[in-house]
mmCIF file of the C-alpha atoms, coordinates in Angstrom:
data_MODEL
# 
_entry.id   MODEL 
# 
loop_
_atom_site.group_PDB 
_atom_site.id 
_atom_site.type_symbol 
_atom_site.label_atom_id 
_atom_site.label_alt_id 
_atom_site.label_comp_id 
_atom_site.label_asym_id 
_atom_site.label_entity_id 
_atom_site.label_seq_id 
_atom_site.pdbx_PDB_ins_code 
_atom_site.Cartn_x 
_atom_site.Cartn_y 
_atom_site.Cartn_z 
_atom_site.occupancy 
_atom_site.B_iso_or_equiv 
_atom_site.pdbx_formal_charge 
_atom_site.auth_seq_id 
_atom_site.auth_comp_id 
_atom_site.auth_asym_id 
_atom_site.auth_atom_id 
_atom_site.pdbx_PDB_model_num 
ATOM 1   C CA . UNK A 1 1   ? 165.779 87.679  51.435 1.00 0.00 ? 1   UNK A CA 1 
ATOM 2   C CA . UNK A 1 2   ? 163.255 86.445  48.908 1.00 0.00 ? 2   UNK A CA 1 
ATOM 3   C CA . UNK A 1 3   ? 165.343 88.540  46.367 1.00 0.00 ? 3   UNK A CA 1 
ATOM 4   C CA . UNK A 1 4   ? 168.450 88.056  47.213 1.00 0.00 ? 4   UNK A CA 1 
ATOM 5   C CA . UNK A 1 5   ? 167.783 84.109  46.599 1.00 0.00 ? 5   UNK A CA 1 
ATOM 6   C CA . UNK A 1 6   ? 166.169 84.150  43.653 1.00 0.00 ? 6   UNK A CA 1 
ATOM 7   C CA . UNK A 1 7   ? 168.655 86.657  42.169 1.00 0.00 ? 7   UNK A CA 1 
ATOM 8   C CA . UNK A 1 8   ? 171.174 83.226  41.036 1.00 0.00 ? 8   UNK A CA 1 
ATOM 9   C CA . UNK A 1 9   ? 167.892 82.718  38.834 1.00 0.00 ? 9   UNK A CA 1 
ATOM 10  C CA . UNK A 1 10  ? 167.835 86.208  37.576 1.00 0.00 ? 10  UNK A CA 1 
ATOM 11  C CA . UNK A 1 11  ? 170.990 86.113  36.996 1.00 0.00 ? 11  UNK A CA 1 
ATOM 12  C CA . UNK A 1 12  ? 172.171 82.588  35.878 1.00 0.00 ? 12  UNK A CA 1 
ATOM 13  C CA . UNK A 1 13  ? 170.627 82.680  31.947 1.00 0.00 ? 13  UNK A CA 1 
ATOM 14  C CA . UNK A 1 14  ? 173.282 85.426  31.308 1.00 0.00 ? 14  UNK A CA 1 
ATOM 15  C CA . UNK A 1 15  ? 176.107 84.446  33.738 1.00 0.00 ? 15  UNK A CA 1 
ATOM 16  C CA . UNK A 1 16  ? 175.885 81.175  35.019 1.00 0.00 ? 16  UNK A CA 1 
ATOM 17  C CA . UNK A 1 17  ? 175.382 80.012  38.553 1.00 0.00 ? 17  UNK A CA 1 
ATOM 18  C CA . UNK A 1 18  ? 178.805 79.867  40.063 1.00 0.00 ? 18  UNK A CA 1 
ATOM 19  C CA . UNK A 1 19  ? 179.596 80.552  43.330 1.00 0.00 ? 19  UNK A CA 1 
ATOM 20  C CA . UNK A 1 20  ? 181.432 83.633  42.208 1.00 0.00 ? 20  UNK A CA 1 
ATOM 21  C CA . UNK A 1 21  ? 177.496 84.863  40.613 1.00 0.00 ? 21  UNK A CA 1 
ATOM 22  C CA . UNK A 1 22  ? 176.454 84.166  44.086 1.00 0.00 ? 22  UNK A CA 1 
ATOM 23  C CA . UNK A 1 23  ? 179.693 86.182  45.597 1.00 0.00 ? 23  UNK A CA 1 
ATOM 24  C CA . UNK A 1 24  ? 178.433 89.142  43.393 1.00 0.00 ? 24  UNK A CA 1 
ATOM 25  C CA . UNK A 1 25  ? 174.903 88.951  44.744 1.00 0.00 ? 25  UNK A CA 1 
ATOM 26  C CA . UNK A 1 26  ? 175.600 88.599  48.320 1.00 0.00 ? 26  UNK A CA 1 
ATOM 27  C CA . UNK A 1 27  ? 178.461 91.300  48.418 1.00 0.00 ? 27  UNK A CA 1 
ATOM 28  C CA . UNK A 1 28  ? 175.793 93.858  46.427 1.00 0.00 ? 28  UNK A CA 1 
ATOM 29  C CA . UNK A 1 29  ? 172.641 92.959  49.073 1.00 0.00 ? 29  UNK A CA 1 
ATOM 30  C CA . UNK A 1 30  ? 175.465 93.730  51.919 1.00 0.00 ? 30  UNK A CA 1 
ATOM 31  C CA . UNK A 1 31  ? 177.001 96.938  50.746 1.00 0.00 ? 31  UNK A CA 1 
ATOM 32  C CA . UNK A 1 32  ? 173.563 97.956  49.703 1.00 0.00 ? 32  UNK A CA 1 
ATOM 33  C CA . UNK A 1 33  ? 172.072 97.171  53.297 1.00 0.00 ? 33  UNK A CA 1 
ATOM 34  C CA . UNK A 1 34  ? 175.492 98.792  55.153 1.00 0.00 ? 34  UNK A CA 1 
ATOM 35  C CA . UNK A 1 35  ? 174.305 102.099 52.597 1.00 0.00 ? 35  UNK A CA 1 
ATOM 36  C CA . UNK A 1 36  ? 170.300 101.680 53.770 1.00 0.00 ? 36  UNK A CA 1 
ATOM 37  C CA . UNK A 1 37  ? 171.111 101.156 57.339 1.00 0.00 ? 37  UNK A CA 1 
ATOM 38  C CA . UNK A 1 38  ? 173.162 104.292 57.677 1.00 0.00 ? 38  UNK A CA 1 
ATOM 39  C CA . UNK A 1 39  ? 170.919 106.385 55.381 1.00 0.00 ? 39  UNK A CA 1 
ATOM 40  C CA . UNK A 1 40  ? 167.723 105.129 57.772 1.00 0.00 ? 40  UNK A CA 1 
ATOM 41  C CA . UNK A 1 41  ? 169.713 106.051 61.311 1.00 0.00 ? 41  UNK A CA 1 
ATOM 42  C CA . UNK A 1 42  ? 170.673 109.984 59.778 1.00 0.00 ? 42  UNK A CA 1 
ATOM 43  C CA . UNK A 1 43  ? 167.152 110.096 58.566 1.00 0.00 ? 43  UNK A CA 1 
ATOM 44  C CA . UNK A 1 44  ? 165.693 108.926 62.027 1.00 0.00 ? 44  UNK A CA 1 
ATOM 45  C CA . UNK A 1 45  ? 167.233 111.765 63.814 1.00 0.00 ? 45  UNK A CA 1 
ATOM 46  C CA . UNK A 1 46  ? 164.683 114.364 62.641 1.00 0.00 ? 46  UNK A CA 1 
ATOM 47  C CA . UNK A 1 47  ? 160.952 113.954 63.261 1.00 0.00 ? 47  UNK A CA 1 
ATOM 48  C CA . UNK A 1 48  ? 159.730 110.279 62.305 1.00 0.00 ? 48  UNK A CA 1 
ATOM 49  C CA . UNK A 1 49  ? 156.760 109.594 61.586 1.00 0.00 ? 49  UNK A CA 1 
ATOM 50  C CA . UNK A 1 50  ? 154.894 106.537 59.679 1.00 0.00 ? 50  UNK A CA 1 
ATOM 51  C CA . UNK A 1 51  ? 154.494 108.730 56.550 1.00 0.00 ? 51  UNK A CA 1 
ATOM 52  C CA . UNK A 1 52  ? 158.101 108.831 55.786 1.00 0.00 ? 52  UNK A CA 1 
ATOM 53  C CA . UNK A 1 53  ? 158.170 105.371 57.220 1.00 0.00 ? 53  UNK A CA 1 
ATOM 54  C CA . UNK A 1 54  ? 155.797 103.662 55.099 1.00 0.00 ? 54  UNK A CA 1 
ATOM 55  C CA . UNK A 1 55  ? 157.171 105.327 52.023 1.00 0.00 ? 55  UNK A CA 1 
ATOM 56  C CA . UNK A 1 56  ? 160.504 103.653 52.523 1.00 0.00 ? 56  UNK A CA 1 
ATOM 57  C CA . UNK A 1 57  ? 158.359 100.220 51.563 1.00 0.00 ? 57  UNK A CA 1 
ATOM 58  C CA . UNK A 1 58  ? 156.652 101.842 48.689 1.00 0.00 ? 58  UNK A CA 1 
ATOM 59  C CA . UNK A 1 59  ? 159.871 102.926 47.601 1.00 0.00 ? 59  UNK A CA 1 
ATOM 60  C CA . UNK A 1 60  ? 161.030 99.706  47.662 1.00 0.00 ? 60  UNK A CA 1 
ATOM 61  C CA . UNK A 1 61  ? 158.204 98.213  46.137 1.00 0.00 ? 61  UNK A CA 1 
ATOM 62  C CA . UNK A 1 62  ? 158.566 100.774 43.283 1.00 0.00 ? 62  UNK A CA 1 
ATOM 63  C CA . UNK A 1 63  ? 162.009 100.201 42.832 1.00 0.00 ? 63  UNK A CA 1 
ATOM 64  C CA . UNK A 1 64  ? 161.627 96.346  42.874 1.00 0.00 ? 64  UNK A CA 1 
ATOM 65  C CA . UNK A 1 65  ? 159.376 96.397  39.422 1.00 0.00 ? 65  UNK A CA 1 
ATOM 66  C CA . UNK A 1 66  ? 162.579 96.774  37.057 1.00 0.00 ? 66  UNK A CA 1 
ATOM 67  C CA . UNK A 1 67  ? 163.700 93.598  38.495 1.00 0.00 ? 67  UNK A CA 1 
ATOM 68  C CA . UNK A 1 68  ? 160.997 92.159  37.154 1.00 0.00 ? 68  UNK A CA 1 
ATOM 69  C CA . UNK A 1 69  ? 160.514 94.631  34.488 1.00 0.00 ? 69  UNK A CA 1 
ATOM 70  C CA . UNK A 1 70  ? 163.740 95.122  32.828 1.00 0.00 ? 70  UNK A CA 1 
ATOM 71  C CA . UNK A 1 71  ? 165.726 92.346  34.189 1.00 0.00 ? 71  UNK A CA 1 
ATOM 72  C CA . UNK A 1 72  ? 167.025 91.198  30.695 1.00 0.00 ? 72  UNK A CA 1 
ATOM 73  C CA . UNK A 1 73  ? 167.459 95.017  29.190 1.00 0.00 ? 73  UNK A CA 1 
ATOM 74  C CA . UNK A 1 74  ? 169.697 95.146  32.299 1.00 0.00 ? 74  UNK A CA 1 
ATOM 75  C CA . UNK A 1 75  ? 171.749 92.178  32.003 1.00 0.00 ? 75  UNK A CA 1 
ATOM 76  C CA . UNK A 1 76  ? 172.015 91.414  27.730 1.00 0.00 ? 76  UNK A CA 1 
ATOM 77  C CA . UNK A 1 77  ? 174.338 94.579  27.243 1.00 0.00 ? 77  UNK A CA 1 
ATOM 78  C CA . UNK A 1 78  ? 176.606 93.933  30.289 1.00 0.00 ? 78  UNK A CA 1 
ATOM 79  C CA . UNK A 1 79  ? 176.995 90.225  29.338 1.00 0.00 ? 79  UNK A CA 1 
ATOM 80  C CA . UNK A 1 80  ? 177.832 91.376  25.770 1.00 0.00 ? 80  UNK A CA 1 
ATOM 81  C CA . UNK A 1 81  ? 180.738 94.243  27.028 1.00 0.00 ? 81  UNK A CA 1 
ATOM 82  C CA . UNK A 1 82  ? 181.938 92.116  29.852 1.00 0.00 ? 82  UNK A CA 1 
ATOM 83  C CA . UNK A 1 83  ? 183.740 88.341  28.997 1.00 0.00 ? 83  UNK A CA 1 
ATOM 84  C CA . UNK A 1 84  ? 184.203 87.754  32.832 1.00 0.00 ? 84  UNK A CA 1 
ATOM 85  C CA . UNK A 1 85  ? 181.013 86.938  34.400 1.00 0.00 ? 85  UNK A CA 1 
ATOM 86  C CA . UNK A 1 86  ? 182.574 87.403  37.568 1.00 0.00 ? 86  UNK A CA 1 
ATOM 87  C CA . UNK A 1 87  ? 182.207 91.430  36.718 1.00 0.00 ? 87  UNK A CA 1 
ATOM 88  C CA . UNK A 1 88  ? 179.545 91.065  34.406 1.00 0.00 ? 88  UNK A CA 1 
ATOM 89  C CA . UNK A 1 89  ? 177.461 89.647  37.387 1.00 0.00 ? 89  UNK A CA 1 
ATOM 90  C CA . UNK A 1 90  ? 178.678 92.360  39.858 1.00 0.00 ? 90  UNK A CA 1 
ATOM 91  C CA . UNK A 1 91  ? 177.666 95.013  37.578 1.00 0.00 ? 91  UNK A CA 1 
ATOM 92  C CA . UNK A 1 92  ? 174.172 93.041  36.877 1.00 0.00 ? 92  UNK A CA 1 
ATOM 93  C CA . UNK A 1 93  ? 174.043 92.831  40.677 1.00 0.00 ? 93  UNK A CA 1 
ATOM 94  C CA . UNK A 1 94  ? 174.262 96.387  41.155 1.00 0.00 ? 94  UNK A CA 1 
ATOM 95  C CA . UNK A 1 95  ? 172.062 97.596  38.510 1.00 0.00 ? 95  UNK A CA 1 
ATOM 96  C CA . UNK A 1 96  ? 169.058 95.351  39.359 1.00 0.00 ? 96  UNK A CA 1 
ATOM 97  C CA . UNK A 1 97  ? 169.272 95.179  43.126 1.00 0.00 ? 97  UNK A CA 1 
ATOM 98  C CA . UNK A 1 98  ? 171.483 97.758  44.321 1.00 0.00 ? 98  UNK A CA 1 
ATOM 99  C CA . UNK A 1 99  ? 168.486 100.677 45.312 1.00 0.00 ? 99  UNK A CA 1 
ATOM 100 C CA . UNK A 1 100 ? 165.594 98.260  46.362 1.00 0.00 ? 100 UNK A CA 1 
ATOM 101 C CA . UNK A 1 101 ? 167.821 96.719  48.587 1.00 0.00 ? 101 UNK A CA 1 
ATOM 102 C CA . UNK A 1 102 ? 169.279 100.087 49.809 1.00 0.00 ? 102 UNK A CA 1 
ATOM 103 C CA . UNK A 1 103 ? 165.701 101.153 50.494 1.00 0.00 ? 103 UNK A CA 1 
ATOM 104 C CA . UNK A 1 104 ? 164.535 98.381  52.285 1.00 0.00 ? 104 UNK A CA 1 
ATOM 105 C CA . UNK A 1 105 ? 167.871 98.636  54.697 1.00 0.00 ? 105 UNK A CA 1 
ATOM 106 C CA . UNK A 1 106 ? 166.516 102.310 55.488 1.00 0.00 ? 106 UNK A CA 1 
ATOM 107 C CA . UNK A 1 107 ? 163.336 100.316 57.570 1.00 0.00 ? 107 UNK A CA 1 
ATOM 108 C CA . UNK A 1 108 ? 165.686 98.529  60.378 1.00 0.00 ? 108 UNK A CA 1 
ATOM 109 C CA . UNK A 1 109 ? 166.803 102.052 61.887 1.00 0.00 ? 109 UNK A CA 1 
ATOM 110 C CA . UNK A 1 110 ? 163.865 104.202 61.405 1.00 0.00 ? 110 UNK A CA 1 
ATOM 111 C CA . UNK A 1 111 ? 161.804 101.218 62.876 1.00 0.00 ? 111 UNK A CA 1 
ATOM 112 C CA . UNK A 1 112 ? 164.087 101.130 65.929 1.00 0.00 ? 112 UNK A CA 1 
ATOM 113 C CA . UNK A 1 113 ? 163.620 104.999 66.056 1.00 0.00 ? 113 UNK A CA 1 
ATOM 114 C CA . UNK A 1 114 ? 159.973 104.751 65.778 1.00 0.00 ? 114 UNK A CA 1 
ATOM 115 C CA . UNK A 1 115 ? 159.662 102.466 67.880 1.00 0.00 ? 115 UNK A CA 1 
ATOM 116 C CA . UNK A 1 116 ? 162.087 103.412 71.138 1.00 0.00 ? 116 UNK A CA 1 
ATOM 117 C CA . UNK A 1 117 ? 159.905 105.704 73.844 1.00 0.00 ? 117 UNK A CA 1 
ATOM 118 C CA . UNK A 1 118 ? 162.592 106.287 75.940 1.00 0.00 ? 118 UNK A CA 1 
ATOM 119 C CA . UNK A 1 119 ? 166.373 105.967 75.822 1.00 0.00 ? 119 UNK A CA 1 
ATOM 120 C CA . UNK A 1 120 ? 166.256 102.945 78.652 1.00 0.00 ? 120 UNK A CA 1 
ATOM 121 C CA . UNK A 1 121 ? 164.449 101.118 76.432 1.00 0.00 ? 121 UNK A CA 1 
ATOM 122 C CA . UNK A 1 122 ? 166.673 101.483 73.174 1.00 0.00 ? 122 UNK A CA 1 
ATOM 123 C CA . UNK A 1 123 ? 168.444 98.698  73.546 1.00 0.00 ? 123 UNK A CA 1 
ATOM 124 C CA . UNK A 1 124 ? 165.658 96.282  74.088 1.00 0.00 ? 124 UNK A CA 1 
ATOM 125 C CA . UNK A 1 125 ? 163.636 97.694  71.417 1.00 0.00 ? 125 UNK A CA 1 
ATOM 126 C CA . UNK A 1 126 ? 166.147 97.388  69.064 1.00 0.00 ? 126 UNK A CA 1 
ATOM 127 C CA . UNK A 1 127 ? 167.331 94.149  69.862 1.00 0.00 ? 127 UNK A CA 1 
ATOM 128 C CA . UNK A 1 128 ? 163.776 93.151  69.656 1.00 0.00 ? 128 UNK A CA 1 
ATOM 129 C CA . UNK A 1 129 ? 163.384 94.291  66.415 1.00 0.00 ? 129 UNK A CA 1 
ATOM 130 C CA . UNK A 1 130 ? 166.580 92.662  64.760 1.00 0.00 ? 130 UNK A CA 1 
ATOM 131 C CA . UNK A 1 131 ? 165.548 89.690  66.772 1.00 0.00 ? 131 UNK A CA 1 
ATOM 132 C CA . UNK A 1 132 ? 162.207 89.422  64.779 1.00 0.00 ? 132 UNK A CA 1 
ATOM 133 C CA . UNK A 1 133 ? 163.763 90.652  61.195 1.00 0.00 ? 133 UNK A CA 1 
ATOM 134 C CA . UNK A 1 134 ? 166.397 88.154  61.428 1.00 0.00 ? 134 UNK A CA 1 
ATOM 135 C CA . UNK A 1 135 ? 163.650 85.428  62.052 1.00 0.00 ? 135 UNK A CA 1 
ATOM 136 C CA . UNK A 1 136 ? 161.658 86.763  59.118 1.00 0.00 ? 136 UNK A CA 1 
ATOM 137 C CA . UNK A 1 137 ? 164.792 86.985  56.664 1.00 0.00 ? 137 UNK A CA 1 
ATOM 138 C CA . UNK A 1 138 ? 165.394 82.909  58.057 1.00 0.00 ? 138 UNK A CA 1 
ATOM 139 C CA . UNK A 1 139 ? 161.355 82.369  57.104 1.00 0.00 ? 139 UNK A CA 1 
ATOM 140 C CA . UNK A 1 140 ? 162.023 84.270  53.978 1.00 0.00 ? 140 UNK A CA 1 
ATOM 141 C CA . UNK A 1 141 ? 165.574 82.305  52.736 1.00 0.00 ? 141 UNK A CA 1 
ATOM 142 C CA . UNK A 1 142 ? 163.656 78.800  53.535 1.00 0.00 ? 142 UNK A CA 1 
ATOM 143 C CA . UNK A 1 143 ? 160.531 79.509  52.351 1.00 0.00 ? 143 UNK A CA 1 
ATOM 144 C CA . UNK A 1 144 ? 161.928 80.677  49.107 1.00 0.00 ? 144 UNK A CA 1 
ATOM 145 C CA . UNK A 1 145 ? 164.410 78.242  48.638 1.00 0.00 ? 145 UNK A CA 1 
ATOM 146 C CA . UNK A 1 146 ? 162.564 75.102  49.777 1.00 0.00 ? 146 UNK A CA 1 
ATOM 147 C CA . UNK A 1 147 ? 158.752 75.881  48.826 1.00 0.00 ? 147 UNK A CA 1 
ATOM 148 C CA . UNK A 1 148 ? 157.832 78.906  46.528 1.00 0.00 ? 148 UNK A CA 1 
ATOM 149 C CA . UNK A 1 149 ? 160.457 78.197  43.633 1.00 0.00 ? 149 UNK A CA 1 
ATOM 150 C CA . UNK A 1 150 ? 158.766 74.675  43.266 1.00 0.00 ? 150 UNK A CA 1 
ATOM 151 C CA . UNK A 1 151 ? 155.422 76.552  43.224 1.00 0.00 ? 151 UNK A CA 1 
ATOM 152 C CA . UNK A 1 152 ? 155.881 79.450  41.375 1.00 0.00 ? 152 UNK A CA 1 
ATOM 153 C CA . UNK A 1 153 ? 157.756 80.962  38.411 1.00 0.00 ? 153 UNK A CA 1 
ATOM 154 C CA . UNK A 1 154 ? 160.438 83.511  39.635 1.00 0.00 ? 154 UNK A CA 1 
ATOM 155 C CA . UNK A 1 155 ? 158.732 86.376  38.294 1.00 0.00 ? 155 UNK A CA 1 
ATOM 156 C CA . UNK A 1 156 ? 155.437 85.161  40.411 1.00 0.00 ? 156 UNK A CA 1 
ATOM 157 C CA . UNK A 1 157 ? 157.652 85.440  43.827 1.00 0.00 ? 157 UNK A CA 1 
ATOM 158 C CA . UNK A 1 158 ? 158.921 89.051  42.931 1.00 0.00 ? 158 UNK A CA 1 
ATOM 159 C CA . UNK A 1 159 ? 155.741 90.108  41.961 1.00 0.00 ? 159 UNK A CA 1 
ATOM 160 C CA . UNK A 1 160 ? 154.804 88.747  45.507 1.00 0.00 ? 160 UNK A CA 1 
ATOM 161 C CA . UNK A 1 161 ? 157.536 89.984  47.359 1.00 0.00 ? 161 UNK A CA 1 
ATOM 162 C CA . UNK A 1 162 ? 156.330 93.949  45.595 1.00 0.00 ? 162 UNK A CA 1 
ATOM 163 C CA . UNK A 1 163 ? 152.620 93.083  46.829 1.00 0.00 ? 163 UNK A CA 1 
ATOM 164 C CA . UNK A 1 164 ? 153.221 92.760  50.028 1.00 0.00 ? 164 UNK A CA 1 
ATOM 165 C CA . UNK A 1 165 ? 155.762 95.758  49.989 1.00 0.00 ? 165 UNK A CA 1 
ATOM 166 C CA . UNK A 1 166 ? 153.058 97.727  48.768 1.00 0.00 ? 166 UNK A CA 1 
ATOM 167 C CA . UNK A 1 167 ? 150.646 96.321  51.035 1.00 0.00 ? 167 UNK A CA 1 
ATOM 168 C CA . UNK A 1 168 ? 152.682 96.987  54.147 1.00 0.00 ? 168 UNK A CA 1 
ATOM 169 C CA . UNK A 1 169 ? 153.367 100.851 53.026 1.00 0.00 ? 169 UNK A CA 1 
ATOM 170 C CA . UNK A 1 170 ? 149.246 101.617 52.400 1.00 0.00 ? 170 UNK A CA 1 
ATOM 171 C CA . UNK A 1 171 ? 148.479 100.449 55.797 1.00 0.00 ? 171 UNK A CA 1 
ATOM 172 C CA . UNK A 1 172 ? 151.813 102.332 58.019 1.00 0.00 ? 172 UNK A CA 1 
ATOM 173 C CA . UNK A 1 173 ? 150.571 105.193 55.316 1.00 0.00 ? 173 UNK A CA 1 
ATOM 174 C CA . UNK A 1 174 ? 146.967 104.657 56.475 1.00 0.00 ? 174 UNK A CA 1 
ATOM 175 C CA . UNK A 1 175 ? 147.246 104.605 60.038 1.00 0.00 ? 175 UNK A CA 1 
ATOM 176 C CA . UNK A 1 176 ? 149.782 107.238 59.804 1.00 0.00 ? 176 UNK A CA 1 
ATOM 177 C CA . UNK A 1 177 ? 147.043 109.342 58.397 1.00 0.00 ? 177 UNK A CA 1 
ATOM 178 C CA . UNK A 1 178 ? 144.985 108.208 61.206 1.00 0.00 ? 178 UNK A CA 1 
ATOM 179 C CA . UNK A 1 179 ? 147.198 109.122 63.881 1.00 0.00 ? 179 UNK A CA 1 
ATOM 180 C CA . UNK A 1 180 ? 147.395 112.322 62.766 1.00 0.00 ? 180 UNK A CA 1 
ATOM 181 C CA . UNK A 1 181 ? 143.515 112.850 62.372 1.00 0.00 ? 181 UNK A CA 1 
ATOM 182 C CA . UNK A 1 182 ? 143.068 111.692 65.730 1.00 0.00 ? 182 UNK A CA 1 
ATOM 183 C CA . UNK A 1 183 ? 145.693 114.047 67.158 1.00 0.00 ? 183 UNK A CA 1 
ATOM 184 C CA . UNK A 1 184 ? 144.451 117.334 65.215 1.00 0.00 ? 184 UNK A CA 1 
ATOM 185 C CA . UNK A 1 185 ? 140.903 116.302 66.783 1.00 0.00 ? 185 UNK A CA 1 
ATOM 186 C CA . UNK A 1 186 ? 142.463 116.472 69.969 1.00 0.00 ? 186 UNK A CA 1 
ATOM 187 C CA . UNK A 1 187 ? 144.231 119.920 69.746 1.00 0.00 ? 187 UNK A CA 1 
ATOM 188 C CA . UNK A 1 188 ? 141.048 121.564 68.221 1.00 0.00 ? 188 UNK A CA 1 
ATOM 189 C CA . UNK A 1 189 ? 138.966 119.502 71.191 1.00 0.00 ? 189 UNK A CA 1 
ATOM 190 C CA . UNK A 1 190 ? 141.192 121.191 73.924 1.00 0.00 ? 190 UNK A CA 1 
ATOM 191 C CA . UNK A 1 191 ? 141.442 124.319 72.313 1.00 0.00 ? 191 UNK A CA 1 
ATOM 192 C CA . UNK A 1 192 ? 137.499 124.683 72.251 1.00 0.00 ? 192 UNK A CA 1 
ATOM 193 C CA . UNK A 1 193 ? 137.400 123.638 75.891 1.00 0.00 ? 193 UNK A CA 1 
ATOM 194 C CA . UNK A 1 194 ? 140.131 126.000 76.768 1.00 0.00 ? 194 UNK A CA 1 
ATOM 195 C CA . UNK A 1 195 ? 137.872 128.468 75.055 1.00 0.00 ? 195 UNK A CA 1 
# 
């Protein structure tokens, strides 16, 4: 959500703020999400596991940094081939945020999947877990809007936002890692007491 709020700033120097610029963000974040969330549930269905898991955020993270990165390469030729900035802002809107955001919609269903022990408890888990996204993307929207863009420059935020992306992925990867130690320990401990 921190994104998708400060992308009107992003975008605004090239296209203006209108509420048709903010039409062309929101519509991209959905369509992206509706693309994430389905990829996520198909990839859930094999064998999760936290490694795949936590490189959904590092993806994320990685594919955040042209936001930052590249953000005017992006926009100056689209604003120079297209006069409506209506289109030119869709366009923008797609090249900037269009992956990240498809990424970071994979998380929601491979959490759920993760996260679900048995099929009684599907329903709770996963209303549990949009339950407690939907509170962070709140904390995220307000947070952004009312205190970190009168604290920081916009570039600071996103940098922020791919810190604690990359953050969150090194620790699933890490106690992914760990899990799986600890469970080849215990196959080669009952196989020597087997023995």
């Amino acid at each position: 959500m921190a994104i998708e709020m400060l992308g009107a700033r992003i975008l605004s120097p090239y296209f203006g703020g209108s509420l048709s610029v903010w039409g062309s963000i929101i519509t991209i974040f959905m369509l992206a999400l509706a693309l994430g969330y389905l990829i996520g549930g198909r990839l859930s269905t094999g064998k999760p596991n936290p490694i795949n898991y936590a490189i959904f955020f590092l993806g994320a993270a990685i594919f955040s940094l042209p936001v930052i990165l590249f953000a005017d390469v992006v926009m100056e030729p689209i604003f120079l081939t297209i006069e409506d900035p209506r289109y030119g802002s869709l366009f923008a809107s797609i090249f900037l945020f269009f992956i990240p955001t498809s990424i970071l919609g994979m998380i929601s269903p491979y959490s759920v999947r993760l996260m679900v022990e048995s099929e009684e408890h599907s329903g709770h888990m996963a209303g549990l877990l949009y339950f407690v996204s939907t509170l962070g993307s709140a904390a995220g929207t307000l947070g952004t809007s009312f205190y970190f863009v009168l604290w920081f420059e916009v570039n600071q935020i996103l940098w922020g936002a791919v810190a604690a992306l990359t953050l969150a992925g090194c620790v699933i990867l890490s106690a992914g890692y760990t899990q799986k130690l600890k469970r080849a320990n215990e196959t080669a401990n009952y196989g020597k007491k087997r023995a």
